[in-house]
C-alpha positions in Angstrom: -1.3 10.5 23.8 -3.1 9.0 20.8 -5.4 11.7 19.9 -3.3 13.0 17.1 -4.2 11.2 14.0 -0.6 11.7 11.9 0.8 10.3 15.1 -1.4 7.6 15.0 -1.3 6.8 11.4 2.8 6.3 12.4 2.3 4.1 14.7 -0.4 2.0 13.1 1.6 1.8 10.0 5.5 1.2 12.1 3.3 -1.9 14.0 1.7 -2.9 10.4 5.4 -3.2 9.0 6.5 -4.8 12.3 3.9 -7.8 11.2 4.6 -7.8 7.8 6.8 -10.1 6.2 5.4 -10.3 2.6 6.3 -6.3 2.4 10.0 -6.8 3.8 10.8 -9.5 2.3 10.0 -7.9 -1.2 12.0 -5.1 0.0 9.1 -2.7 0.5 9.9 0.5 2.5 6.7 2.2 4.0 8.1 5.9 2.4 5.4 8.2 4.2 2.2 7.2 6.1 -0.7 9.9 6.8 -4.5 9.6 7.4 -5.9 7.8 4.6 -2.2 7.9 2.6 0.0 5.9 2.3 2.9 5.8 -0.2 5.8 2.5 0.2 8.5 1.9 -2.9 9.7 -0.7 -4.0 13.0 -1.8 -6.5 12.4 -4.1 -8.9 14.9 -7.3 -8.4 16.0 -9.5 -11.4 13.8 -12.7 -9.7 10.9 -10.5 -10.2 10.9 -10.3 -14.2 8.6 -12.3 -16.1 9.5 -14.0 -19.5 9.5 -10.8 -21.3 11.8 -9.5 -18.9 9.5 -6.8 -17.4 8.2 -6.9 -13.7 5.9 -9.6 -13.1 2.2 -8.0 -13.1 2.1 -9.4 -9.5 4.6 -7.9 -8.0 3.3 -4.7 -9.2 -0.1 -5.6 -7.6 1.4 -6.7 -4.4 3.4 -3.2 -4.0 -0.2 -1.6 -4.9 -2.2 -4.2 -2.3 0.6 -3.6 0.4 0.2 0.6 -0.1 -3.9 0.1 0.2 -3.6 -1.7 3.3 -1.2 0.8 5.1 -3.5 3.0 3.8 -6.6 2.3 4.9 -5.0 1.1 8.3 -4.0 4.3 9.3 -6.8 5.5 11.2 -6.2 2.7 13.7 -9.0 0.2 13.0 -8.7 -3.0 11.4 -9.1 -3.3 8.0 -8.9 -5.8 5.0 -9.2 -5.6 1.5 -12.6 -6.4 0.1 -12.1 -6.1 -3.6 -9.8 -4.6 -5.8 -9.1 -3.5 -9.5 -5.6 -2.8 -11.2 -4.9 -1.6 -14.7 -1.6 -1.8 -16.4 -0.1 1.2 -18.5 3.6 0.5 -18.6 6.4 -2.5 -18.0 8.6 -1.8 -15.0 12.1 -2.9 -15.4 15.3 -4.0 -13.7 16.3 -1.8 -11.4 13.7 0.5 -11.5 12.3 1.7 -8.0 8.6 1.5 -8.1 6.1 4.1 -5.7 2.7 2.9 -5.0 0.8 6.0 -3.6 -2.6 5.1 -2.1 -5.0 7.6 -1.0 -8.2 7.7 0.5 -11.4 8.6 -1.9 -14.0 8.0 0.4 -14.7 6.4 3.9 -18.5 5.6 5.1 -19.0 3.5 8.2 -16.9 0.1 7.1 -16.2 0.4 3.8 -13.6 3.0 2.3 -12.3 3.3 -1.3 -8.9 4.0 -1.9 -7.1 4.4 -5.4 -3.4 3.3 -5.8 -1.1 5.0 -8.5 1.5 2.9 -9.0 4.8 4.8 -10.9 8.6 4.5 -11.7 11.5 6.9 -11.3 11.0 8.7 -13.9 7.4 9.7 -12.8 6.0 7.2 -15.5 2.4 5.9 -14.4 2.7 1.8 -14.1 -0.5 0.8 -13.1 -3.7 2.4 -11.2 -5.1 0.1 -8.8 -8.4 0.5 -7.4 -9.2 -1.0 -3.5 -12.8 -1.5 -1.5 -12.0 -1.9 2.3 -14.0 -3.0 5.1 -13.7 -2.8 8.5 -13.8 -5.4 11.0 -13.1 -5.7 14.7 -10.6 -4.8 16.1 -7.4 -1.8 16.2 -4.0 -1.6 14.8 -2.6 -0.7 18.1 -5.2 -2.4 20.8 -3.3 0.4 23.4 -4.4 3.2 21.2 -8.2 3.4 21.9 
């Protein structure tokens, strides 16, 4: 049942929001979830401006972080974050709905790499973020091997 991989890069990533409080309660939606893609969005909310009344750098990062992991998840195995990088190019503002889409670079054994591009409605880049995962023991969906 679980030998197609977009079906179980679904599943994985439906269980992954089940268990995910940080993502809904920022009001990430998972968008579109594929073998080594992921892409969630996310609208920027007035408690998430800073002082200069942009969005908060780590909000942006968390939206990023949160499209890695459902990222590198989607193949069913278990896997964290084991470093990461983001740059900032523009502010997002008020209202504007934010798309992290992370895809897959490369995947050896354990570790993968998986770049994030971060942008706003408009199709203006906000950040790149750059992930290193690793795998550890363990599947999304236990049921699934």
């Amino acid at each position: 049942m679980h030998s197609n991989p977009q079906l179980l890069a679904e599943l994985a990533g439906k269980t992954m929001y089940q268990r995910d409080p940080t993502s809904q309660a920022l009001g990430m939606l998972l968008a579109e979830i594929r073998p080594g893609y992921a892409r969630m969005t996310m609208t920027v909310r007035a408690d998430m401006l800073n002082g200069h009344q942009s969005c908060h750098g780590g909000y942006i990062f968390m939206l990023a972080d949160s499209a890695f992991a459902f990222a590198c998840n989607s193949h069913n195995h278990n896997t964290v974050g084991a470093g990461c990088s983001i740059d900032y190019l523009a502010p997002g503002r008020e209202g504007d709905l934010l798309t992290a889409e992370a895809s897959e670079q490369a995947l050896a054994g354990k570790t993968g790499v998986y770049d994030v591009k971060v942008s706003n409605g408009e199709g203006r880049t906000v950040a790149l973020f750059r992930g290193k995962s690793h795998r550890v023991a363990g599947m999304v969906i236990e049921a699934a091997s």
